[in-house]
C-alpha positions as CSV (number, residue, x, y, z in Angstrom):
1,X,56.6,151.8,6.9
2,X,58.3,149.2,4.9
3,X,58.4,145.6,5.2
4,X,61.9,143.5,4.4
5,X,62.5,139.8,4.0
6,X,65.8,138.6,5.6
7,X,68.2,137.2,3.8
8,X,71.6,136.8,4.5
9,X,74.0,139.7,3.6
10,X,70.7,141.6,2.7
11,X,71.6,145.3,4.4
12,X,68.5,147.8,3.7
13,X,69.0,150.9,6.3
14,X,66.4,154.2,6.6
15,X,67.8,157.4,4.9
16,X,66.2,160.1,7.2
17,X,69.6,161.8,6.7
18,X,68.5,162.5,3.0
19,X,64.9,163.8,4.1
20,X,62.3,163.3,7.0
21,X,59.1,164.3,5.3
22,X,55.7,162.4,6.4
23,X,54.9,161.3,2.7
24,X,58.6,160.2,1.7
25,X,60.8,157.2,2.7
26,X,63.9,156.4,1.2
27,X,65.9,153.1,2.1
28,X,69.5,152.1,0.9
29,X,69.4,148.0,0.2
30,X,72.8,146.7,-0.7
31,X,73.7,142.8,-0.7
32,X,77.3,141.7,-1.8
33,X,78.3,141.9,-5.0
34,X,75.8,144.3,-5.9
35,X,75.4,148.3,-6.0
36,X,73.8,150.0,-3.7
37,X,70.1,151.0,-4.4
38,X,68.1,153.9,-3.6
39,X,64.6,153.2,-2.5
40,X,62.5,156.6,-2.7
41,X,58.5,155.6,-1.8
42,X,56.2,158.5,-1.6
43,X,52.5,159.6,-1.6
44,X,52.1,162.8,-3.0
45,X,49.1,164.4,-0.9
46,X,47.3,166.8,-3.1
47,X,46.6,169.3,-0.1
48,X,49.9,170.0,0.7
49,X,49.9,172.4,-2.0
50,X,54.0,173.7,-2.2
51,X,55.1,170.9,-0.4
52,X,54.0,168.3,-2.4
53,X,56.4,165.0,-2.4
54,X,57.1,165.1,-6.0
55,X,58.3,168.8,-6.0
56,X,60.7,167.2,-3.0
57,X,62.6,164.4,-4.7
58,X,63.0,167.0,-7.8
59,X,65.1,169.0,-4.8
60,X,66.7,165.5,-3.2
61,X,70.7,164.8,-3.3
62,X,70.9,161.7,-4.8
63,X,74.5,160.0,-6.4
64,X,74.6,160.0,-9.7
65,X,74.7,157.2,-11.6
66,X,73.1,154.9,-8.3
67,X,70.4,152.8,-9.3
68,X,67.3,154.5,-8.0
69,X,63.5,153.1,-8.1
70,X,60.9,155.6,-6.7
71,X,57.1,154.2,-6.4
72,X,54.3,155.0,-4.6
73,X,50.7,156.9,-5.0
74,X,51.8,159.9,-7.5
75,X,48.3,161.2,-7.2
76,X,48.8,162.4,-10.8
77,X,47.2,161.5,-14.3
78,X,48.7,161.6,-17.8
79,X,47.5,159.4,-20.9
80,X,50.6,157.5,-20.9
81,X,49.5,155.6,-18.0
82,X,45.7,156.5,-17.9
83,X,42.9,154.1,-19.7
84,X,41.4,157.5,-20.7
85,X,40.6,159.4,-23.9
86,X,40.8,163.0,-22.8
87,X,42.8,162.9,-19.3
88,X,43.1,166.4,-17.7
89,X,46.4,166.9,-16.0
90,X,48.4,169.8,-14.4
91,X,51.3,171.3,-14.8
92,X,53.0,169.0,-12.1
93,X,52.0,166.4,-14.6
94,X,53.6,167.6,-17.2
95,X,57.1,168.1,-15.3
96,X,57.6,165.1,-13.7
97,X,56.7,163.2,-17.2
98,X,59.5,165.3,-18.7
């Protein structure tokens, strides 16, 4: 679910062409004069094993050279964002950081 503030010109549509997946949600937002933008929010559920949502965007068709922001609850550690001295992370980890 995502929540929009009107304003005028302000177009954001739902991309379930790009993906229907119950832990992904990507939006287009354009407003005139502006390029298009790629909204990708996920939560990356740790029990879905294969099908995580971060092994999904890897697979995503997305335009080059779009701006694209993609937030959400990773559910994944590393030190570059961790307040810890020794932070174990997995192999997923390491991937999406590279």
């Amino acid at each position: 679910m995502a929540y929009v503030q009107c304003k005028p010109g302000l177009e954001v549509a739902l991309r379930s062409d790009i993906i229907q997946d119950r832990d992904i949600q990507i939006l287009s937002a354009s407003y005139p004069g502006n390029p298009i933008i790629t909204i990708i929010n996920l939560y990356n559920d740790k029990n879905r094993q294969n099908n995580r949502a971060t092994k999904l965007i890897r697979r995503l068709p997305l335009i080059p050279n779009q701006p694209t922001i993609i937030i959400g609850d990773w559910n994944i550690h590393h030190m570059l964002w961790a307040n810890q001295d020794q932070v174990q992370h997995e192999q997923e980890t390491i991937e999406m950081v590279e």
